[in-house]
Structure formats: C-alpha cells, structure tokens
C-alpha positions, -999 to +999 in steps of 0.1 A: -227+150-029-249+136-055-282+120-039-277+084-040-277+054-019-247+037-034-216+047-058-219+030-091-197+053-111-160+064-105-135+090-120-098+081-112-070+107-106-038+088-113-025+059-137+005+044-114+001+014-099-023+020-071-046+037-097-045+006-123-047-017-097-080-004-080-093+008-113-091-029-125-105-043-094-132-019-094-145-024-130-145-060-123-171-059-096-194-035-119-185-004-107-183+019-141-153+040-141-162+070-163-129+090-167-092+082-160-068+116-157-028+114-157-008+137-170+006+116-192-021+110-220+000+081-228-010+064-191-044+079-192-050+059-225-033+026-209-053+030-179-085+037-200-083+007-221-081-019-190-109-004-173-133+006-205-129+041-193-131+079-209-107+100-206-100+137-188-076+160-210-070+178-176-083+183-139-108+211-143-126+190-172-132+162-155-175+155-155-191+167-123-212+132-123-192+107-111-202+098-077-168+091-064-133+107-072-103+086-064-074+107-063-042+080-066-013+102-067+018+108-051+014+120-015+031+158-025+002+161-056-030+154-035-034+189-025-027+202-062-054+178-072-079+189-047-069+227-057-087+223-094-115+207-092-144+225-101-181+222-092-171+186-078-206+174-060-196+137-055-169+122-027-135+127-031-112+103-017-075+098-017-055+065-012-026+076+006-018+057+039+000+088+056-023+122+051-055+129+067-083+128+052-086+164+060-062+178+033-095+169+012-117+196+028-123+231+026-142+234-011-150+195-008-183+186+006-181+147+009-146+133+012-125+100+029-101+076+025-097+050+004-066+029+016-058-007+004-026-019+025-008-038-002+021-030-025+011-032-062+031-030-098+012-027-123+022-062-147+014-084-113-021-091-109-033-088-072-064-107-057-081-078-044-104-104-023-076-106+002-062-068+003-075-049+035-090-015+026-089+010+058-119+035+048-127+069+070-152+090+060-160+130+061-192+119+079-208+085+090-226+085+060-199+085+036-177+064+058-209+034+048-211+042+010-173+037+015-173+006+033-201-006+012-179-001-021-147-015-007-163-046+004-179-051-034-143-058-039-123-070-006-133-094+023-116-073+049-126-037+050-122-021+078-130+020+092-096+037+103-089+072+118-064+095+099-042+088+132-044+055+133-038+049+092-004+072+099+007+040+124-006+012+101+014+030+073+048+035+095+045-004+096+032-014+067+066+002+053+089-016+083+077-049+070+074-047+032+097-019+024+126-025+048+120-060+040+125-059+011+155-041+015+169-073+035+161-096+004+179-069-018+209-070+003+213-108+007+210-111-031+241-088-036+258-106-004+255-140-027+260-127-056+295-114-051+301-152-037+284-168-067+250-177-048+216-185-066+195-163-044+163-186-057+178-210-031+163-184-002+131-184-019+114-214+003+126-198+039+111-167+025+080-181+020+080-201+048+089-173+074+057-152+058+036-185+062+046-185+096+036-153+112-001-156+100-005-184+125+013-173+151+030-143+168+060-132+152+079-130+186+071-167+190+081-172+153+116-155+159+144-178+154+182-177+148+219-171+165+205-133+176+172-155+194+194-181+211+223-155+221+246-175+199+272-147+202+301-170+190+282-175+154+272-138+152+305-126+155+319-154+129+290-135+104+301-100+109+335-112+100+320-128+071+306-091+059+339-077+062+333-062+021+295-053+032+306-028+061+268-011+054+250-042+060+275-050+086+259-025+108+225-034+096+231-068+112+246-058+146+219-033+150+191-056+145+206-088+158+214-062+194+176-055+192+164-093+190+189-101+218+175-074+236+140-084+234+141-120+234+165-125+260+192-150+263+169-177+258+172-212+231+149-226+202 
C-alpha cells in the first residue's frame, strides 16, 4: 500500500448503481476519483462524467496510484476482478454485503470492505449522510483509513466482521427485498379489483416511521396480532385468484400468531 495517512484518490471497478452512487457521494466530499472501469465504455463514460473521472479501457490498465480501489460488481465478478490487477500497491475493497473480505487476498496486500446498507438506482439521489457503511479491514490500520473515509461521507460508520456482514445482509434482504415483494403483490391484488395502490402509500410510510422508535414486535398490529381467525379466513377466501400469495399470507400470518400469541391491540 502506498504510504499515506489518508486516501484522497479512488479508482472505481463498476458503473451500476452501487458504483454511481458512492462514486457520486465520494467526489462530493473531495475525494478525487481518478478512473472508472465497466465493461461497457458506454457506463464507464456515464459514470466518468458525474464524478469528473478518467477512464480505464480495461482491468490490467488501470493506474497503480490510486490509493483505494473499489471493486462494485456483482458478487460472481469480484474474484475475476481481483484476478487482473496488476502491480496494485493501494487497498482494494469490495462492497458486497455477503463475501469475505478474504476473497480479496492472496496477491493483494491492503484490502477490506466497503459496505453501505442501502438499496440504490441510479436516477434516485440518496443522502449518503444517513446510509450506514460496515467497514472491515485486512489489518487495523486499513480498517481506520476505512472508517476515516466512510465517515467523510456518512454519520454512521461502523467496523463489521465478514461473519457478521453475511447476517446483516440475510436481513437487510428480509426487510427491503421481501418487502418489497409484499408492496409488489398488493399492487397486482388491487389492480385486478381496480385499486389506486397510492392509497397504501401513507400506511407504508407510517409503518417504516414506526419501527425507528420503537421495537417492531411492539409495532406489530393486525387480525394475525389479535388472533382474529374469523377475519383471516374471510381474507384467504378473498385471494381465491392469488393462490401464490394465498400461501404467502397463511404462512406469515401462522408465524405472527405464533410469536405474538393470542393477545389484542
């Protein structure tokens, strides 16, 4: 690794959304990215324009200078990545929530993670300030030039192992992902009955509200929560056309029942 006390300059592997997210946020707080590398020139020069950025015709040219290499790829290319560089002397990181930071070692000297735990397109402009970045490190010292970065552009930064990132993945995808999933299944439910889904768009926001000021067992409500059998069978009726989601509902309104008890609001 370069001698240096801090990393001012950055070389990004990617141009999805992760990659023009961080690259924005990153240029933004000073930080010069030098070179952006997709292979799709096309995204490379997208990505190069936002951030004032060079670009890398391929891996194996990218400049040996940069003091950080952020590798924002798919999960299945890391290990390609990592496979080409050449004569790389500054940290390499990747951003991936589920592989160790190991499968950066071997010809790397200085490597670690760089994970921010939010879900990003690339036309939606995210306030960095409030994204937590999970950092781990080849050694302390490269964990604190880490943490040090991250924190130039998020307030909550915090050192995670390659074991623990794996859990805060598994349910980082349960509650955005599978989410999301519900929300895309209620809009085709009201749909097919001639529903504006915009009218769930308050309890959304209200039930996210909710669980950042108190635990979400004491935020759980509903016919599942009260044991209000009589109204969940009336529903499963109801998704007589949606047999799919049908199980979907029994299966998770079994598990609240299960947990909560039969207990009221």
């Amino acid at each position: 690794m370069q001698s240096t006390k801090k990393i001012s300059t950055v070389s990004i592997i990617g141009s999805g959304n992760v990659a023009t997210a961080l690259g924005i946020a990153l240029s933004k707080a000073g930080i010069k990215i030098l070179e952006v590398y997709s292979p799709n020139p096309d995204n490379s020069k997208l990505l190069a324009e936002k951030v004032g950025s060079g670009i890398a015709v391929s891996i194996e040219e990218l400049n040996i200078v940069s003091d950080l290499y952020i590798i924002a790829t798919p999960d299945t290319e890391i290990s390609n990545v990592v496979s080409k560089f050449k004569n790389i002397e500054g940290i390499v990181t990747h951003t991936s929530g589920s592989q160790p930071s190991e499968i950066l070692g071997g010809n790397i000297k200085s490597y670690g993670v760089f994970y921010p735990v939010q879900t990003f397109t690339k036309n939606k402009i995210v306030d960095f300030k409030k994204v937590p970045i999970c950092i781990e490190g080849s050694d302390e010292t490269i964990s604190q030039l880490l943490v040090q970065l991250a924190n130039k552009i998020s307030n909550n930064v915090v050192l995670l192992s390659s074991n623990q990132r794996q859990y805060l993945h598994l349910c980082a995808v349960t509650v955005n992902n599978f989410t999301n999933l519900m929300y895309n299944i209620a809009h085709d439910v009201l749909n097919d009955e001639g529903i504006d889904f915009s009218l769930l768009h308050p309890l959304i926001e209200e039930t996210a509200t909710k669980i950042s000021e108190v635990n979400p067992a004491e935020a759980q409500t509903g016919p599942a929560r009260r044991n209000d059998i009589s109204t969940i069978n009336k529903q499963l009726l109801l998704l007589a056309k949606h047999p799919e989601f049908k199980k979907i509902y029994k299966l998770l309104s079994d598990q609240i029942i299960k947990k909560h008890g039969p207990k009221t609001d």
